[in-house]
Backbone as CSV, one residue per row, in Angstrom:
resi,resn,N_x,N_y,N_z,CA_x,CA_y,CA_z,C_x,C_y,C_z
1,UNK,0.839,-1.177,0.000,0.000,0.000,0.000,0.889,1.248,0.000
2,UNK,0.775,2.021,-0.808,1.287,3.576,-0.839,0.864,4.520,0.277
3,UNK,2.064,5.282,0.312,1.406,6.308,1.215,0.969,7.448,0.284
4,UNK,-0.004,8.556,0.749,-0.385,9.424,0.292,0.809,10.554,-0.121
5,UNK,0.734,11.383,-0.955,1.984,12.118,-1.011,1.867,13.388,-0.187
6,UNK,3.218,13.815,0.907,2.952,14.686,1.789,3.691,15.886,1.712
7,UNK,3.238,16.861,2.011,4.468,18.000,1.693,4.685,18.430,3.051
8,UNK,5.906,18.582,3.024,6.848,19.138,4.377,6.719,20.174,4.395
9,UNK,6.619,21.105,5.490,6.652,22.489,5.892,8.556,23.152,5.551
10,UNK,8.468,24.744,5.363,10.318,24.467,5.233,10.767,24.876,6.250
11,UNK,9.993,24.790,7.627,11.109,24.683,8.965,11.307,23.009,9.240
12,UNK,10.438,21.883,8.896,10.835,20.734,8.814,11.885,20.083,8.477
13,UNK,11.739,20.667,6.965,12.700,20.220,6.255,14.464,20.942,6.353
14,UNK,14.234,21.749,6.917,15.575,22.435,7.882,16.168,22.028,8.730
15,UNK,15.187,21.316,9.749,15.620,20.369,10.781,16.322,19.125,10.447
16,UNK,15.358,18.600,9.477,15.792,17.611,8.858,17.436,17.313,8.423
17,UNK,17.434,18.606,7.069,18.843,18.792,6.683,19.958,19.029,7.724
18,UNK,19.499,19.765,8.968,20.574,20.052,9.823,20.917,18.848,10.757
19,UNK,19.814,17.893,11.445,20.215,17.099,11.254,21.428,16.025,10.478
20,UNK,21.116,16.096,9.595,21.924,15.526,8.537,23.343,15.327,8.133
21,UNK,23.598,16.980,8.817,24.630,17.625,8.354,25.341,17.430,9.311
22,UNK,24.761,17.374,10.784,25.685,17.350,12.208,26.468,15.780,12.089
23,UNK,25.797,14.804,11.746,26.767,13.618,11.415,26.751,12.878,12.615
24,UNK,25.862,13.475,14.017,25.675,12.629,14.517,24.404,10.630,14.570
25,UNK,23.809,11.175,14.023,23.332,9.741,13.221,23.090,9.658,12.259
26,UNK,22.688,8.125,11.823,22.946,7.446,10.095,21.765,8.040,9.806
27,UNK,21.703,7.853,8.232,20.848,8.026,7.626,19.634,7.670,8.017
28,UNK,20.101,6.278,8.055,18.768,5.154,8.221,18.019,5.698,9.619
29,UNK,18.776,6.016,10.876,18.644,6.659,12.256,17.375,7.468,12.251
30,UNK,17.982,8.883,10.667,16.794,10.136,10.700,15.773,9.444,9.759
31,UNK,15.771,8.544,9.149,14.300,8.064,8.222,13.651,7.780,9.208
32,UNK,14.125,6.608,10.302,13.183,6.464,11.388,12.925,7.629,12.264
33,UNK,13.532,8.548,12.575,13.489,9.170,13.285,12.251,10.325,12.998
34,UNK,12.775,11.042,11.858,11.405,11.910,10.754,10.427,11.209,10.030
35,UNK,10.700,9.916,9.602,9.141,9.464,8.908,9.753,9.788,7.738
36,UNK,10.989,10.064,6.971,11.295,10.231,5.755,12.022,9.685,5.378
37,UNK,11.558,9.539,3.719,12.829,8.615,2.969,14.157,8.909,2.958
38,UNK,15.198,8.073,2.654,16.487,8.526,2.612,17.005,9.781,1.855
39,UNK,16.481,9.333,0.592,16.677,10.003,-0.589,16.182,11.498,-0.426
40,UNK,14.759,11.854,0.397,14.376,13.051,0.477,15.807,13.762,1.741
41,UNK,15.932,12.984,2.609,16.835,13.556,3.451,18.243,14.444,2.825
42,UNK,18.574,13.348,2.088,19.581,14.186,0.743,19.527,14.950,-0.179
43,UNK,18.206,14.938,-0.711,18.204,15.483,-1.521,17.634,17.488,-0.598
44,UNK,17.150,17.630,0.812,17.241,18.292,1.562,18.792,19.098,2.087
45,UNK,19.412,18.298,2.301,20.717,18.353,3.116,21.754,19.277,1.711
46,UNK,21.460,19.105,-0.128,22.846,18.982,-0.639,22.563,20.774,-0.545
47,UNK,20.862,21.264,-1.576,20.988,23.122,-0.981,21.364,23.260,0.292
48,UNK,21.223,22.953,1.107,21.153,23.922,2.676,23.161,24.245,2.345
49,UNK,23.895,22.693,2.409,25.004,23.293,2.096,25.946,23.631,1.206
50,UNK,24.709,23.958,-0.028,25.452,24.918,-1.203,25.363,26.267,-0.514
51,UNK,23.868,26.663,0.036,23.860,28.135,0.249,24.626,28.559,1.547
52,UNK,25.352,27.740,2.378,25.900,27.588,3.692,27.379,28.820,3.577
53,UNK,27.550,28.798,1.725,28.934,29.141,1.049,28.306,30.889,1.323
54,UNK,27.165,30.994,0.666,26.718,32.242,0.950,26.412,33.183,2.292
55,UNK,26.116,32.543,2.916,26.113,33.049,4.198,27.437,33.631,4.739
56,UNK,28.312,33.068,4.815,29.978,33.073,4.827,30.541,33.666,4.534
57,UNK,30.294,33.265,2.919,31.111,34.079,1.969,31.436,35.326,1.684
58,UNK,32.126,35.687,0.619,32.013,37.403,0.817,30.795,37.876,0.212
59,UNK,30.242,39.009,0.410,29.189,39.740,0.408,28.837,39.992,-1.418
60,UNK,29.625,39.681,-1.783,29.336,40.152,-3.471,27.971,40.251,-3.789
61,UNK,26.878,39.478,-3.894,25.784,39.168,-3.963,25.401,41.011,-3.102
62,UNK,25.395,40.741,-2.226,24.694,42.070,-0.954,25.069,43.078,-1.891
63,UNK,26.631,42.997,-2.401,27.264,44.298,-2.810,26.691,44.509,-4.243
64,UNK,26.167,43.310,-4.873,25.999,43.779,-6.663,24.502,44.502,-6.388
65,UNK,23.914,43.532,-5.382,22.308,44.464,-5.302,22.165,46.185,-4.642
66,UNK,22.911,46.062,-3.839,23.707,47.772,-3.214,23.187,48.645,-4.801
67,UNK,22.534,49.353,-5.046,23.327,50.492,-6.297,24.220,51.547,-5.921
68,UNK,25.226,52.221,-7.182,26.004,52.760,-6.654,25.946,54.517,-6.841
69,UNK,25.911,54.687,-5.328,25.248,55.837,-4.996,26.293,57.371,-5.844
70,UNK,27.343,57.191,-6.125,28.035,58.080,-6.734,27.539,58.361,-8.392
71,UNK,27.133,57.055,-8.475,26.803,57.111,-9.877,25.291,57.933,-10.217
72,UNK,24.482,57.719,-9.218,22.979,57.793,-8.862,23.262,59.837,-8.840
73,UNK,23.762,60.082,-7.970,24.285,61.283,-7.574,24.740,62.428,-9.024
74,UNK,25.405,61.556,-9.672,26.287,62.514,-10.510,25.017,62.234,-11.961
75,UNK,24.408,61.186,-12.494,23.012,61.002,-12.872,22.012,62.199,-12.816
76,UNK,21.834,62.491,-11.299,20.931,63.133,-10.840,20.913,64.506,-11.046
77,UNK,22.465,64.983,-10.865,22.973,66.224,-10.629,22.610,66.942,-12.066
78,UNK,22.938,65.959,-13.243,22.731,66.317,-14.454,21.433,66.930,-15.136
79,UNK,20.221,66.848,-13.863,18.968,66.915,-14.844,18.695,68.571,-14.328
């Protein structure tokens, strides 16, 4: 018998991944543990620590969305 298909909330699935990531138990540990398949656990866990780089990382992202106020200024001055 199938189970119905369920959708996870995304503070669940956060737990989940962080879980995951701490390395203190197996896989198999958090399926029993959450009620979820392996595969969803991973496939949870691989974004959290792609974007883990961003958080960290240098600000480029923060800085390209910034506009640049000298430019805005001297733009402005012109009209």
């Amino acid at each position: 018998m199938r189970r119905t298909r369920r959708n996870h909330a995304a503070g669940f699935k956060a737990r989940v991944a962080i879980a995951a990531i701490k390395s203190d138990k197996t896989l198999a540990e958090l399926t029993e543990q959450f009620d979820v398949h392996p595969n969803q656990i991973s496939e949870w866990k691989q974004p959290l620590q792609e974007s883990a780089i961003d958080v960290f990382g240098n600000n480029s992202r923060t800085k390209a969305a910034e506009p640049d106020l000298k430019i805005l200024h001297v733009t402005h001055a012109g009209e």
